[in-house]
Wavefront OBJ file of the C-alpha trace (Angstrom):
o trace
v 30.993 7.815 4.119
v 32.587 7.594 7.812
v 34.553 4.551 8.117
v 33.889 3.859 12.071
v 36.489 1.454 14.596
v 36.467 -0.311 17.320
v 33.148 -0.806 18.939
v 31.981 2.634 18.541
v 29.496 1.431 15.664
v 27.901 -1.346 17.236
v 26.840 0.921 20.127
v 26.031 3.435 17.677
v 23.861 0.595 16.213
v 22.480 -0.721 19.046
v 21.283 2.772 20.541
v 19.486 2.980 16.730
v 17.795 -0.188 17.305
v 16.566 0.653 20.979
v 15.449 4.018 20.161
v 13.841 2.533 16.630
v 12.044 0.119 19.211
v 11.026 2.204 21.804
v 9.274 4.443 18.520
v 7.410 1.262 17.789
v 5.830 -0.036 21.215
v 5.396 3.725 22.921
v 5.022 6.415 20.194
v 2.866 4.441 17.484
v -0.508 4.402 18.022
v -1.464 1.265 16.186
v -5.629 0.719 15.211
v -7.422 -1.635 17.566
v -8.523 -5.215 15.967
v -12.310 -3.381 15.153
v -10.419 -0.636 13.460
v -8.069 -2.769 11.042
v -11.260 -5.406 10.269
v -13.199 -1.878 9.500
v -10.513 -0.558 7.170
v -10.087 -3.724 6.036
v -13.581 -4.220 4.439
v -13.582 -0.364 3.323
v -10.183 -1.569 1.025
v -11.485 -4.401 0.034
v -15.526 -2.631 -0.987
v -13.052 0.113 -2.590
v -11.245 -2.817 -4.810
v -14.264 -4.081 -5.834
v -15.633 -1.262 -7.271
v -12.526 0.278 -8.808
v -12.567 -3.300 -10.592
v -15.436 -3.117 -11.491
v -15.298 0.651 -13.033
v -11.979 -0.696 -14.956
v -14.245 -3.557 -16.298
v -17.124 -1.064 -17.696
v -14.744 1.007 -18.965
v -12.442 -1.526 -20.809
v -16.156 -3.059 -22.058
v -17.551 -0.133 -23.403
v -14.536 1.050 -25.210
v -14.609 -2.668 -26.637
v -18.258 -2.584 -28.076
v -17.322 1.113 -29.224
v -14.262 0.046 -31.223
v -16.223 -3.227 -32.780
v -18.997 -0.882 -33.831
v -16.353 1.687 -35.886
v -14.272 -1.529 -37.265
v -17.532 -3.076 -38.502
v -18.910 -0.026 -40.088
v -15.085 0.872 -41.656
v -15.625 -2.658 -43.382
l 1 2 3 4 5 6 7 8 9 10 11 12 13 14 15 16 17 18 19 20 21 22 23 24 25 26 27 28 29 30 31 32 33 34 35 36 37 38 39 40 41 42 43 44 45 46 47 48 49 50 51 52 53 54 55 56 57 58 59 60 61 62 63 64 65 66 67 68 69 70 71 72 73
């Protein structure tokens, strides 16, 4: 670790900042308001039917173990 004095670091961090800005407003390309309300409904469809898989799954293997602790009886 480099122990840095004076004002040497705050430029350093500065510079950081301005180039991690710059990045952000002229190098991202960020999705246009159609684009994020598209992927947003493709996430949340997606969700949905993961739940819902999870949910049939979890149910069947329920019935399945009732019907082999019933007949152990």
């Amino acid at each position: 670790m480099v122990i840095m004095y004076g004002e040497k670091w705050l430029i350093i961090i500065f510079r950081n900042v301005k180039e991690i800005y710059d990045d952000l407003m002229y190098k991202v390309s960020w999705p246009t308001k159609q684009e994020l309300s598209n992927s947003t409904i493709v996430v949340m469809m997606a969700s949905l039917v993961m739940a819902l898989v999870v949910f049939l799954i979890d149910f069947s293997f329920e019935n399945v173990m009732m019907f082999f602790y019933k007949n152990i009886k």
